[in-house]
N, C-alpha and C positions, 0 to 999 in steps of 0.2 A: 425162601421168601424173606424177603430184607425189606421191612417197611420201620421209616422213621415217624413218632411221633413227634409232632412239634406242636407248639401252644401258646400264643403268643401272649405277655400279661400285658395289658392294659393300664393307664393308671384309674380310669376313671370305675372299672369292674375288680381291681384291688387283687391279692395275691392270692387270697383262700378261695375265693372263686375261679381265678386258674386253675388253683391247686384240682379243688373237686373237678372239673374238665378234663384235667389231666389226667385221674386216677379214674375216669370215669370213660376215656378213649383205652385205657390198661386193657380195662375189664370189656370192651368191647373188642380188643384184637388179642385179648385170652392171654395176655405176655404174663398175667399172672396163675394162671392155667399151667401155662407152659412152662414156666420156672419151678412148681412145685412138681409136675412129671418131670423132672429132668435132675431134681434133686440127690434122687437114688438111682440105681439101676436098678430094674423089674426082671427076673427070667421070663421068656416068651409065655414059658409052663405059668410060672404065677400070674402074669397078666390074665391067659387065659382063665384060669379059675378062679379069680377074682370077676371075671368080664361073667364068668357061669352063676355067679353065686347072686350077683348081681339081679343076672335076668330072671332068678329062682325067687329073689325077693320080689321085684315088682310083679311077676307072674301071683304069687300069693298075695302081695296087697291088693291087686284088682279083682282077684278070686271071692276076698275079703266083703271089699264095695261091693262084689255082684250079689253075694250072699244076702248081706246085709239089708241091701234092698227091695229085695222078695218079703210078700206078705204068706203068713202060713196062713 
C-alpha cells in the first residue's frame, strides 16, 4: 500500500500549523508505527512471545479492575 501524504502550507495558517497537520496525518496512517517495526527484525518465535506476554498483562490488569471492584 503506497499512500502519499501531502499538506499544503498556507500563508495565511503559517508553517507550524502545517507542521502539526502533518505530523498529525503520520500518526493517523501509523508511518510512525511502521518505521519503528521495521527498525529491527523480530524472530516469528519472539514476536510470538512478546504478542503472549502481552495478552498475560492485560488479562491481569483487568483481572486487577474486576477485583478491585467487588465490595467484601
Amino acid at each position: 500500500m503506497s499512500t502519499t501524504i501531502r499538506v499544503e502550507i498556507e500563508d495565511a495558517r503559517g508553517v507550524e500549523r502545517s507542521l502539526r497537520k502533518f505530523k498529525r496525518m503520520c500518526e493517523n496512517y501509523g508511518v510512525v508505527r511502521e518505521y519503528r517495526k521495521r527498525q529491527e527484525y523480530k524472530k516469528p518465535s519472539v514476536k510470538t512471545k512478546e504478542k503472549n506476554e502481552a495478552a498475560a498483562k492485560r488479562r491481569t490488569k483487568s483481572l486487577f479492575k474486576v477485583r478491585r471492584g467487588r465490595k467484601i
